[in-house]
PDB file of N, CA, C and O in Angstrom:
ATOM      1  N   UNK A   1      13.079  10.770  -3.728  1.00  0.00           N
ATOM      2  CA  UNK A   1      12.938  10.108  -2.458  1.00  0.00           C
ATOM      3  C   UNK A   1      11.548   9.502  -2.302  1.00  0.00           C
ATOM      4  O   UNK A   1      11.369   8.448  -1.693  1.00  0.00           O
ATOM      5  N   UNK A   2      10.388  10.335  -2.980  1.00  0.00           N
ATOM      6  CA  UNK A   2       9.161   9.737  -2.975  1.00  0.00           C
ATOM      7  C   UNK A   2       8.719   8.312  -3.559  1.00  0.00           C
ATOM      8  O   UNK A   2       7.860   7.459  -3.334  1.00  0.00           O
ATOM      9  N   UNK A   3       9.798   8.534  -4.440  1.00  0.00           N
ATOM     10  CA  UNK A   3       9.381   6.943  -5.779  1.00  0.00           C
ATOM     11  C   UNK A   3      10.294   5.762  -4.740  1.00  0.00           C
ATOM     12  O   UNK A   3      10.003   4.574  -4.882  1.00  0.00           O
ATOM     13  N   UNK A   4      11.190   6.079  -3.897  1.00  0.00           N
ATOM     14  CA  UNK A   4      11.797   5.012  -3.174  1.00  0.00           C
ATOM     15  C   UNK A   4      10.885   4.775  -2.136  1.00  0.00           C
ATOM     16  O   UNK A   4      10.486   3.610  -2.148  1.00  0.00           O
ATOM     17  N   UNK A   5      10.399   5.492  -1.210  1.00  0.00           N
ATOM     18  CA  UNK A   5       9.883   5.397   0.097  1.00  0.00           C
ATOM     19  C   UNK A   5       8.230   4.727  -0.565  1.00  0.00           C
ATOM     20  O   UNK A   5       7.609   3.970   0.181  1.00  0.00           O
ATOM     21  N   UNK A   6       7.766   4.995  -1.649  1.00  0.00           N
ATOM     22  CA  UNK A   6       6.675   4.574  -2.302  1.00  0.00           C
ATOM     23  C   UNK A   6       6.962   3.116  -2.893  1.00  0.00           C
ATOM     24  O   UNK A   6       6.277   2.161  -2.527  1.00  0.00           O
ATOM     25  N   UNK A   7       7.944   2.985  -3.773  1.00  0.00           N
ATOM     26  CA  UNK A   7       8.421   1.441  -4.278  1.00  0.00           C
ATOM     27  C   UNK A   7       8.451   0.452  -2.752  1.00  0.00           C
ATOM     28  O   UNK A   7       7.640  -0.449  -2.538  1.00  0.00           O
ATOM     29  N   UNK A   8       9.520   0.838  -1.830  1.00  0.00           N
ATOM     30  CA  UNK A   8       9.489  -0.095  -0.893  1.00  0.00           C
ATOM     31  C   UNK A   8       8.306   0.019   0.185  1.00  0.00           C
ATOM     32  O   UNK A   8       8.398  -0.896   1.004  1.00  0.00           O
ATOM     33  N   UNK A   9       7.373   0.754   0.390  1.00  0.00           N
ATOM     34  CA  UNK A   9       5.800   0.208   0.668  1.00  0.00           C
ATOM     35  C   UNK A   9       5.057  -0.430  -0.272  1.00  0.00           C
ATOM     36  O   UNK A   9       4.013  -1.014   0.016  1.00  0.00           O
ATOM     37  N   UNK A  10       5.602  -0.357  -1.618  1.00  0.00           N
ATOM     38  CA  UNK A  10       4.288  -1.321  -2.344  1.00  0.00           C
ATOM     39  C   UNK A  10       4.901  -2.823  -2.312  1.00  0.00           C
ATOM     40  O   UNK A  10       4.191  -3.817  -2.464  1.00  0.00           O
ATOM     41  N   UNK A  11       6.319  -2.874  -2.094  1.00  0.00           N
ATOM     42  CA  UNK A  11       7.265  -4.180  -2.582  1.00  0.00           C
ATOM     43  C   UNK A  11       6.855  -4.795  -1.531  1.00  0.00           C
ATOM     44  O   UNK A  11       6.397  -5.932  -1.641  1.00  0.00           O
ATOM     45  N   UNK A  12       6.949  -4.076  -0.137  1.00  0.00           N
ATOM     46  CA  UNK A  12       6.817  -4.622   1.144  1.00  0.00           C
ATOM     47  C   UNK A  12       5.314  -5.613   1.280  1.00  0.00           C
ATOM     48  O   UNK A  12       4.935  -6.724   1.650  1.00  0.00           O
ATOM     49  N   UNK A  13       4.755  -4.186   0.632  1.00  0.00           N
ATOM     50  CA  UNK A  13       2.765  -4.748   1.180  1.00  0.00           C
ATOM     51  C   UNK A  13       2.635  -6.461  -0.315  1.00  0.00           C
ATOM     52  O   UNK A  13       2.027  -7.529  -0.242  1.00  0.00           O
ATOM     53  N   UNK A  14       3.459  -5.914  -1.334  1.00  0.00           N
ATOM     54  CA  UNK A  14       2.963  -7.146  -2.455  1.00  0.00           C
ATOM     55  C   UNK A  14       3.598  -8.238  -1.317  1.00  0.00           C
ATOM     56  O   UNK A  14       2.839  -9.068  -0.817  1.00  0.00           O
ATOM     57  N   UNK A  15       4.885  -8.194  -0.977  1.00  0.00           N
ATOM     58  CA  UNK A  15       5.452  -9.239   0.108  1.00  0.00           C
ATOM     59  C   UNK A  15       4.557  -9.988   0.752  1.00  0.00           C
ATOM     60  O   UNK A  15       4.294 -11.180   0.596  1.00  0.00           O
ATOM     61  N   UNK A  16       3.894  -8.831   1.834  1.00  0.00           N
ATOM     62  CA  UNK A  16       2.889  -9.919   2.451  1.00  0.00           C
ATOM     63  C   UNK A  16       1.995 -10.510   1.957  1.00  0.00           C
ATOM     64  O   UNK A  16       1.879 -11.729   2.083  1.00  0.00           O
ATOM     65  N   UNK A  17       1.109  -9.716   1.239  1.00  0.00           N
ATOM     66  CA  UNK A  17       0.219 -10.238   0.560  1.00  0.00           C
ATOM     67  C   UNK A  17       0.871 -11.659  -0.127  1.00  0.00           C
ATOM     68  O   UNK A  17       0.265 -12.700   0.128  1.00  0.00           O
ATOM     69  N   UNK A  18       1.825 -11.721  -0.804  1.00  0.00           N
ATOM     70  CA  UNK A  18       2.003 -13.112  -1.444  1.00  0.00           C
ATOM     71  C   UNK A  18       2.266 -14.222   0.019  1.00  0.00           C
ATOM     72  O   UNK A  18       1.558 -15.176   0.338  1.00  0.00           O
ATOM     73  N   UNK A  19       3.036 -13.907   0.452  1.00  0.00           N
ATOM     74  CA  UNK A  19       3.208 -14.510   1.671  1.00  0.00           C
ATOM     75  C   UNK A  19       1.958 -15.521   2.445  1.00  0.00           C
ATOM     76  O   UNK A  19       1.946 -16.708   2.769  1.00  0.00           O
ATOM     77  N   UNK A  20       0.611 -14.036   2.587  1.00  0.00           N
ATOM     78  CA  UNK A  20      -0.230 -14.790   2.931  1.00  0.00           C
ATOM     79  C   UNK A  20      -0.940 -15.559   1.913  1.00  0.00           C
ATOM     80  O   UNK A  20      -1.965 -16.223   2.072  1.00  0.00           O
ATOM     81  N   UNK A  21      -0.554 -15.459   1.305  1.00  0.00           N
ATOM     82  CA  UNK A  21      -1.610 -16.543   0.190  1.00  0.00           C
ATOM     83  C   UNK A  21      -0.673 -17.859  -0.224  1.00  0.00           C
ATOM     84  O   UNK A  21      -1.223 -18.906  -0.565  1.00  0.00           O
ATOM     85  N   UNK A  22       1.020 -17.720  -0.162  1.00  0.00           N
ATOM     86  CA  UNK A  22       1.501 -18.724  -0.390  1.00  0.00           C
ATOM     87  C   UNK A  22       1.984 -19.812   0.971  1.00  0.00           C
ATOM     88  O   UNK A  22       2.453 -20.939   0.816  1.00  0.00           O
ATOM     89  N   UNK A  23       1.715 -19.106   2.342  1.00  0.00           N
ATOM     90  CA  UNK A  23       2.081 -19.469   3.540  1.00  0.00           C
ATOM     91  C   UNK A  23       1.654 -21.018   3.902  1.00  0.00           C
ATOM     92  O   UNK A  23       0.502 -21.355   3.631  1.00  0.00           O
ATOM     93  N   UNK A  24       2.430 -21.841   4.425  1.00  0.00           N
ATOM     94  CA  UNK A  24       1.574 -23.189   4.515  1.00  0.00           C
ATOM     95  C   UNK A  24       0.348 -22.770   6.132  1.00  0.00           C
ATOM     96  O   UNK A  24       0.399 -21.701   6.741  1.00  0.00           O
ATOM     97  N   UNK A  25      -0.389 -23.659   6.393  1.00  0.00           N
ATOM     98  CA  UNK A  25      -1.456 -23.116   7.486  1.00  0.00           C
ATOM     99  C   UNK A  25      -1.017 -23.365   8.704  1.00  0.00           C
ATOM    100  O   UNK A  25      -1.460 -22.888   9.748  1.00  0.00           O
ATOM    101  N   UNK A  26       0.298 -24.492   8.511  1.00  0.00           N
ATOM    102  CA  UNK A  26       0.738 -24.400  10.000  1.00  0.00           C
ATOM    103  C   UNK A  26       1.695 -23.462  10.670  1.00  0.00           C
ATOM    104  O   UNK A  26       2.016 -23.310  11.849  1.00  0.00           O
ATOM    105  N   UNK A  27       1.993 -22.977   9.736  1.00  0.00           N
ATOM    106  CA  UNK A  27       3.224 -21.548  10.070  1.00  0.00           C
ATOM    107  C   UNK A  27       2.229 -20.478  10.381  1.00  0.00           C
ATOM    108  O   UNK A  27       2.495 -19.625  11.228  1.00  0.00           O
ATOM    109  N   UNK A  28       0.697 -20.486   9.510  1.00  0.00           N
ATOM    110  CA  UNK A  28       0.205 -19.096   9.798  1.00  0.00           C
ATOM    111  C   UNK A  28      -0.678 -18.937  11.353  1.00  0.00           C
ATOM    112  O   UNK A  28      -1.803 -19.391  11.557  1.00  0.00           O
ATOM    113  N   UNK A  29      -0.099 -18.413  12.033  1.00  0.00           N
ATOM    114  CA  UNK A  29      -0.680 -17.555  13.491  1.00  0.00           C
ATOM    115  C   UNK A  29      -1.715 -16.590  13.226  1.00  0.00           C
ATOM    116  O   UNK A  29      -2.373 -16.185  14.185  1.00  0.00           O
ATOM    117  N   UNK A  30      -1.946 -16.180  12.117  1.00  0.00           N
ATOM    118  CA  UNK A  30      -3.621 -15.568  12.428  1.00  0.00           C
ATOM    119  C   UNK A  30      -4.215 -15.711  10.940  1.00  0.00           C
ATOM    120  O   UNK A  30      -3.767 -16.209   9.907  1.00  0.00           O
ATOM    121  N   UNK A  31      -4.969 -15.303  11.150  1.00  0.00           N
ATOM    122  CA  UNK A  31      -6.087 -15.246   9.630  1.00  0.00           C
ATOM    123  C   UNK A  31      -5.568 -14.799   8.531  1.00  0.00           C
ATOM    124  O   UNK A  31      -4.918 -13.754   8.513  1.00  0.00           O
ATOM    125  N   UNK A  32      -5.835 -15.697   7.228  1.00  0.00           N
ATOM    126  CA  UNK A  32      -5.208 -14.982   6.064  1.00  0.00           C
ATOM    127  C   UNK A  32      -5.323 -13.756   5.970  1.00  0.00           C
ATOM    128  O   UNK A  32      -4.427 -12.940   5.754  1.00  0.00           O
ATOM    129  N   UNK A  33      -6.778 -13.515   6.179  1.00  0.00           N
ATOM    130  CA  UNK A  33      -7.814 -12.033   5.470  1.00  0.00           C
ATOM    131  C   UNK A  33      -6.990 -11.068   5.694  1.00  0.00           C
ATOM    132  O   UNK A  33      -6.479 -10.291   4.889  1.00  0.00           O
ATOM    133  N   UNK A  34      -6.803 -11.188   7.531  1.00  0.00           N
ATOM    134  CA  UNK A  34      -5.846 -10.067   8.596  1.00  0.00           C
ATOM    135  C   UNK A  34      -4.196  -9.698   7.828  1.00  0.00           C
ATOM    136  O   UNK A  34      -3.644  -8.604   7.703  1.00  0.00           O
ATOM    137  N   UNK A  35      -3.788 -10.893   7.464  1.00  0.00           N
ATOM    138  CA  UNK A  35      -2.356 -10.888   6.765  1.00  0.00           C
ATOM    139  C   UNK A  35      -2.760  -9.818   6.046  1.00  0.00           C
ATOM    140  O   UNK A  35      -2.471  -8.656   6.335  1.00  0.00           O
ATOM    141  N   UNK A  36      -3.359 -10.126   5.202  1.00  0.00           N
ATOM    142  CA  UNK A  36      -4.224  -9.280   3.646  1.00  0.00           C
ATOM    143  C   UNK A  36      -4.022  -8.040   3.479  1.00  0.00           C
ATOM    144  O   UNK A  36      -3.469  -7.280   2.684  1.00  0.00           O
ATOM    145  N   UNK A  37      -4.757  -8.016   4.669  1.00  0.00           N
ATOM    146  CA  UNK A  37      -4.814  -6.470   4.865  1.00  0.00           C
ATOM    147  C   UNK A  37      -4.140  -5.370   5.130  1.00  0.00           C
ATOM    148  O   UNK A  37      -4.331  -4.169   4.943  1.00  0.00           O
ATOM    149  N   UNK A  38      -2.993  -6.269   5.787  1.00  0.00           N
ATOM    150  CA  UNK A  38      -2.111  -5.670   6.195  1.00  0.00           C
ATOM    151  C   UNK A  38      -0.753  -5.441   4.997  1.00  0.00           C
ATOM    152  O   UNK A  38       0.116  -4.580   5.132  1.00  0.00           O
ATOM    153  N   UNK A  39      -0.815  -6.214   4.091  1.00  0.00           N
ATOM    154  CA  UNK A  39      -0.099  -6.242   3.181  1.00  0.00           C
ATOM    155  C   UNK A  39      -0.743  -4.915   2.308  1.00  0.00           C
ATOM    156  O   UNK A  39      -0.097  -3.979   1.837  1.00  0.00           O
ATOM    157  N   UNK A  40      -2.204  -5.133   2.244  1.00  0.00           N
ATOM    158  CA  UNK A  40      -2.833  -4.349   0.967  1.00  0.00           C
ATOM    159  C   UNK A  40      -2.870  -2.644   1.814  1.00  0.00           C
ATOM    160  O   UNK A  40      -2.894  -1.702   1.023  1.00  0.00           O
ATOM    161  N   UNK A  41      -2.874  -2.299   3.265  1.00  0.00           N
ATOM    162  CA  UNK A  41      -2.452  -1.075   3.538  1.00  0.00           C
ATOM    163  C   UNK A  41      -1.079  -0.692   3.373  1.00  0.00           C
ATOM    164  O   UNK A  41      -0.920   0.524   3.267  1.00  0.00           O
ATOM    165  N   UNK A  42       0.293  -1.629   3.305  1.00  0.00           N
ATOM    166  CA  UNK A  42       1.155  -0.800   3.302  1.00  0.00           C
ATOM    167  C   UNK A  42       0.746  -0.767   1.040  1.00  0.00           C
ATOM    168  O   UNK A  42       0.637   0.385   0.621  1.00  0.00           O
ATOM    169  N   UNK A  43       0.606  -1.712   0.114  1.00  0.00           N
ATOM    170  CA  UNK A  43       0.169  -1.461  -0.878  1.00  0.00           C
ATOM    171  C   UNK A  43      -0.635   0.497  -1.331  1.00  0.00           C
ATOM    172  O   UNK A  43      -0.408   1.329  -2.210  1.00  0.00           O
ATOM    173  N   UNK A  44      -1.369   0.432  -0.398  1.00  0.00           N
ATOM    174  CA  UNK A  44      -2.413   1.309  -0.514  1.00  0.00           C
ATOM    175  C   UNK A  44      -1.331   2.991  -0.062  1.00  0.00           C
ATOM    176  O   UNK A  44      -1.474   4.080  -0.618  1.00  0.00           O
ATOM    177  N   UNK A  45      -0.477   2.710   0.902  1.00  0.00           N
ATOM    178  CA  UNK A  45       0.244   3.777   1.554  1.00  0.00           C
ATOM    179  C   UNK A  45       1.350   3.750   0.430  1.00  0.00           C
ATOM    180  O   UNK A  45       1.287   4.878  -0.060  1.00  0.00           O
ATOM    181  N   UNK A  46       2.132   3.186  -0.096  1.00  0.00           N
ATOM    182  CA  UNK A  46       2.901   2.902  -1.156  1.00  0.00           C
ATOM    183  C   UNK A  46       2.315   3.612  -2.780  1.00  0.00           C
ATOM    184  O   UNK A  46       2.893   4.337  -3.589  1.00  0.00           O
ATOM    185  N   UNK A  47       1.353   3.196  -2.772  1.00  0.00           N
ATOM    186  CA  UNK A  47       0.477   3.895  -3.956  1.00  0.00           C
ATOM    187  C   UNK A  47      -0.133   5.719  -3.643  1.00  0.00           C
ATOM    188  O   UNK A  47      -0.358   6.702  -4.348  1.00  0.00           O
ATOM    189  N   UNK A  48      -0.199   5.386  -2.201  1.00  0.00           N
ATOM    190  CA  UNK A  48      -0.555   7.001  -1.909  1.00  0.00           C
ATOM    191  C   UNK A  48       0.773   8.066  -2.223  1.00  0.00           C
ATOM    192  O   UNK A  48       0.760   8.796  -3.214  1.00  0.00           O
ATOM    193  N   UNK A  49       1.604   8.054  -1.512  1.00  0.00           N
ATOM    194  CA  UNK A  49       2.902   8.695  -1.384  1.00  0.00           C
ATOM    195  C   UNK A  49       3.618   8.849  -2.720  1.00  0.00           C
ATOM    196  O   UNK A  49       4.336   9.841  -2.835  1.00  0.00           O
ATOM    197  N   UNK A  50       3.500   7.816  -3.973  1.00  0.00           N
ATOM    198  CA  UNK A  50       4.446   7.640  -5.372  1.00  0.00           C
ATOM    199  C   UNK A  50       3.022   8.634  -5.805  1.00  0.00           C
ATOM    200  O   UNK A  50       3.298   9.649  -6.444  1.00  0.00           O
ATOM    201  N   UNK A  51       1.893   8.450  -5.568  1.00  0.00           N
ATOM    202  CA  UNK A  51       1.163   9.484  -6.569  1.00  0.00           C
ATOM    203  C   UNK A  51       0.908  11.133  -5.698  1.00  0.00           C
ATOM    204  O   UNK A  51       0.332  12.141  -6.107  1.00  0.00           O
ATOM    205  N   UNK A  52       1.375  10.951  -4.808  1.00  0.00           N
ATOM    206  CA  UNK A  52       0.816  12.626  -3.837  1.00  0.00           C
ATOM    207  C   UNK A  52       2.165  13.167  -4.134  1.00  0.00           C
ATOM    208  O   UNK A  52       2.125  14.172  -4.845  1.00  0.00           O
ATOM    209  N   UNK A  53       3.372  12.763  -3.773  1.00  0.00           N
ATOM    210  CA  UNK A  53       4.832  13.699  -4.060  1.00  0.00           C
ATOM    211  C   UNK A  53       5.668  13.229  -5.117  1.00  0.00           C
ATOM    212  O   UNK A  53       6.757  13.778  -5.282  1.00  0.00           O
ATOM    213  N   UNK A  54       5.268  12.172  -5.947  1.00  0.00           N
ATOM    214  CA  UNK A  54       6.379  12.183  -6.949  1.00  0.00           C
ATOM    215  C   UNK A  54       5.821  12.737  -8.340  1.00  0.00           C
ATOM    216  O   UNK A  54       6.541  13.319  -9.153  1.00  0.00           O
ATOM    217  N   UNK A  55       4.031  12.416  -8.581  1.00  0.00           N
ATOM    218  CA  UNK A  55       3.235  13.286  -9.734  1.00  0.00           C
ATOM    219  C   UNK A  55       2.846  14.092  -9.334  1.00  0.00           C
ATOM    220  O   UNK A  55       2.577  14.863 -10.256  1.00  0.00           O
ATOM    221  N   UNK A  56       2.546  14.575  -8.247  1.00  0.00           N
ATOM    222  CA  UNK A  56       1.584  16.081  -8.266  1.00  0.00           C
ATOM    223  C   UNK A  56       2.856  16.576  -7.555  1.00  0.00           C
ATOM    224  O   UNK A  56       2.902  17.801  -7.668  1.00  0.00           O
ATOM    225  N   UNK A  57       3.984  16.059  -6.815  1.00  0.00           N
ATOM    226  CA  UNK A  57       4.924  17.508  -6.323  1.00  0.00           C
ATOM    227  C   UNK A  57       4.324  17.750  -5.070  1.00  0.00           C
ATOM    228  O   UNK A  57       4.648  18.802  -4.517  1.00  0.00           O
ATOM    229  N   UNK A  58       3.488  16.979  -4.477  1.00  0.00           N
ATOM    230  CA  UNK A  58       2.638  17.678  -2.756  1.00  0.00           C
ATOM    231  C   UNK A  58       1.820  18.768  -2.912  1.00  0.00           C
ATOM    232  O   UNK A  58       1.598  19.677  -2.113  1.00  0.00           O
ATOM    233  N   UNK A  59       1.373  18.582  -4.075  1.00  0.00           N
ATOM    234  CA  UNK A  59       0.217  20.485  -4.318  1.00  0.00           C
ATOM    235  C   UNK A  59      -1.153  19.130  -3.993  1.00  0.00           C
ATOM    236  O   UNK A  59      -0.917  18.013  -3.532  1.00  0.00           O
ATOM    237  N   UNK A  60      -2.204  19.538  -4.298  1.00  0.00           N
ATOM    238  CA  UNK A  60      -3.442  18.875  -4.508  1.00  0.00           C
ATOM    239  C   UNK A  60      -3.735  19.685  -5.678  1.00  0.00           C
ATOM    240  O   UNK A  60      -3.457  20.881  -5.765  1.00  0.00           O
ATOM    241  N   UNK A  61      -4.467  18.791  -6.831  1.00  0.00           N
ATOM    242  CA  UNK A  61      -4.883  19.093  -8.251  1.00  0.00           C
ATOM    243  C   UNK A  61      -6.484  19.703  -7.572  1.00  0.00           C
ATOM    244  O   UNK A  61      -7.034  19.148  -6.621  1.00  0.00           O
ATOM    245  N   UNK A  62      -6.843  20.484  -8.024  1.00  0.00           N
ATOM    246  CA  UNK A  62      -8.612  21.021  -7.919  1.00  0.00           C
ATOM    247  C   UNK A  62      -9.343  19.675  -8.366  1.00  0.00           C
ATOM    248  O   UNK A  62     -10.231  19.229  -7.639  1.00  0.00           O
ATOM    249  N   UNK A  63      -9.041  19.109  -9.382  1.00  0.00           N
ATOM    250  CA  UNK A  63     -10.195  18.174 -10.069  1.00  0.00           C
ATOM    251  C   UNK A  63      -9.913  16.376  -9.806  1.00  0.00           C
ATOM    252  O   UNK A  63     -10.306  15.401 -10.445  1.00  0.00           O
ATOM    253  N   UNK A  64      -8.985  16.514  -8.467  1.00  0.00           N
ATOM    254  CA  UNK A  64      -8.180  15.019  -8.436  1.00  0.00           C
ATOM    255  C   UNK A  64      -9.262  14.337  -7.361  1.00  0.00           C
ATOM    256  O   UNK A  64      -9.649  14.821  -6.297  1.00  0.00           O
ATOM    257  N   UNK A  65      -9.596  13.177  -7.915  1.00  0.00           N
ATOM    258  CA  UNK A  65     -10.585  12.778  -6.744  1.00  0.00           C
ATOM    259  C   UNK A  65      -9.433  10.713  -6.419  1.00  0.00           C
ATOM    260  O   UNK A  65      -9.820   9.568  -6.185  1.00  0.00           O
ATOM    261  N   UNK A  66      -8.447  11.176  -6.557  1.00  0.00           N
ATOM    262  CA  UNK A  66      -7.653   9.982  -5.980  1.00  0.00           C
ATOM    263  C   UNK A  66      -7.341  10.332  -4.426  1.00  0.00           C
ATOM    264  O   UNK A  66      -7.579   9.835  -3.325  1.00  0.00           O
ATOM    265  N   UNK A  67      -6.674  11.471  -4.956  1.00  0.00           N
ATOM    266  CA  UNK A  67      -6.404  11.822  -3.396  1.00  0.00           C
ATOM    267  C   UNK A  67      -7.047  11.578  -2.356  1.00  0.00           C
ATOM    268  O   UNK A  67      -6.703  10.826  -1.444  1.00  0.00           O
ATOM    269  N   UNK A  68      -8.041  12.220  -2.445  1.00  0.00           N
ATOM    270  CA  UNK A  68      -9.176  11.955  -0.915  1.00  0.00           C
ATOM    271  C   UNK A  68      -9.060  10.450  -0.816  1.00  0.00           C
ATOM    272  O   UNK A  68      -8.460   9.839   0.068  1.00  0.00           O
ATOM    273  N   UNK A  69      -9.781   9.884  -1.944  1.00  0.00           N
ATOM    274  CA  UNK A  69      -9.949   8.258  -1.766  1.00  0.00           C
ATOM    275  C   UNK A  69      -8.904   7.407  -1.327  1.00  0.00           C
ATOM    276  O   UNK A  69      -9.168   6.473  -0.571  1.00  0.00           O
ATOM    277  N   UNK A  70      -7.472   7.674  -1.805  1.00  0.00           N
ATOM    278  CA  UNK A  70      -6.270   7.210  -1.192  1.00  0.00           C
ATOM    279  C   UNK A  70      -6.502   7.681   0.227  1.00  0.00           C
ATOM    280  O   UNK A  70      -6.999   6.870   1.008  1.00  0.00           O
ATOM    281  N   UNK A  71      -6.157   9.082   0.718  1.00  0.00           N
ATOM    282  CA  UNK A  71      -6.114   9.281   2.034  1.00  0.00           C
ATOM    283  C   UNK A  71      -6.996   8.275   2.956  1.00  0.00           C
ATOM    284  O   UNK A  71      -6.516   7.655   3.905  1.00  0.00           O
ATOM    285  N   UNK A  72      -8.583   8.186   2.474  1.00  0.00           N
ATOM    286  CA  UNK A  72      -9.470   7.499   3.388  1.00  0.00           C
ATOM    287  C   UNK A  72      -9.116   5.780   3.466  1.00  0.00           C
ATOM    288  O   UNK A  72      -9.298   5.089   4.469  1.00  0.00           O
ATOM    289  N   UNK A  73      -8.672   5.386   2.396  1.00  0.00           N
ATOM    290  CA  UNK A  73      -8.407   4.239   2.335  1.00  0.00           C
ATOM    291  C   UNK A  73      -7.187   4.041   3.317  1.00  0.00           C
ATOM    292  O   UNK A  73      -7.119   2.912   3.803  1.00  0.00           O
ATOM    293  N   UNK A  74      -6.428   4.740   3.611  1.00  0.00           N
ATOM    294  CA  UNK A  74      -5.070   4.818   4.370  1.00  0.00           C
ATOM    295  C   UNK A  74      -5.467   5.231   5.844  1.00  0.00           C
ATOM    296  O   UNK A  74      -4.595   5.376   6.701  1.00  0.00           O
TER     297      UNK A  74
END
């Protein structure tokens, strides 16, 4: 369930992200950057979740320094 709920946040966030970069400027209503970002957090939440419960199982590793950095980034 993790590798699905993880695939469709990264598919979603690559979505926008292409979106905003392929969007013409009169369709776009706010700032690329803002699009961006918003694409590259669900990316970032997508990448968190496929590596916290589908490789580690929901434990935390002692020597894993993704984790934290995912969490803060999220």
């Amino acid at each position: 369930m993790a590798w699905f709920l993880g695939a469709i946040c990264v598919i979603a966030g690559g979505a926008v992200v292409a979106a905003s970069i392929l969007a013409d400027d009169a369709r776009m209503e706010a700032p690329r950057w803002v699009v961006s970002a918003a694409g590259a957090a669900f990316l970032l939440a997508g990448r968190a979740l496929v590596k916290s419960y589908a490789f580690d199982h929901g434990t935390e590793q002692p020597a894993d320094v993704w984790s934290p950095l995912l969490g803060a980034l999220v």
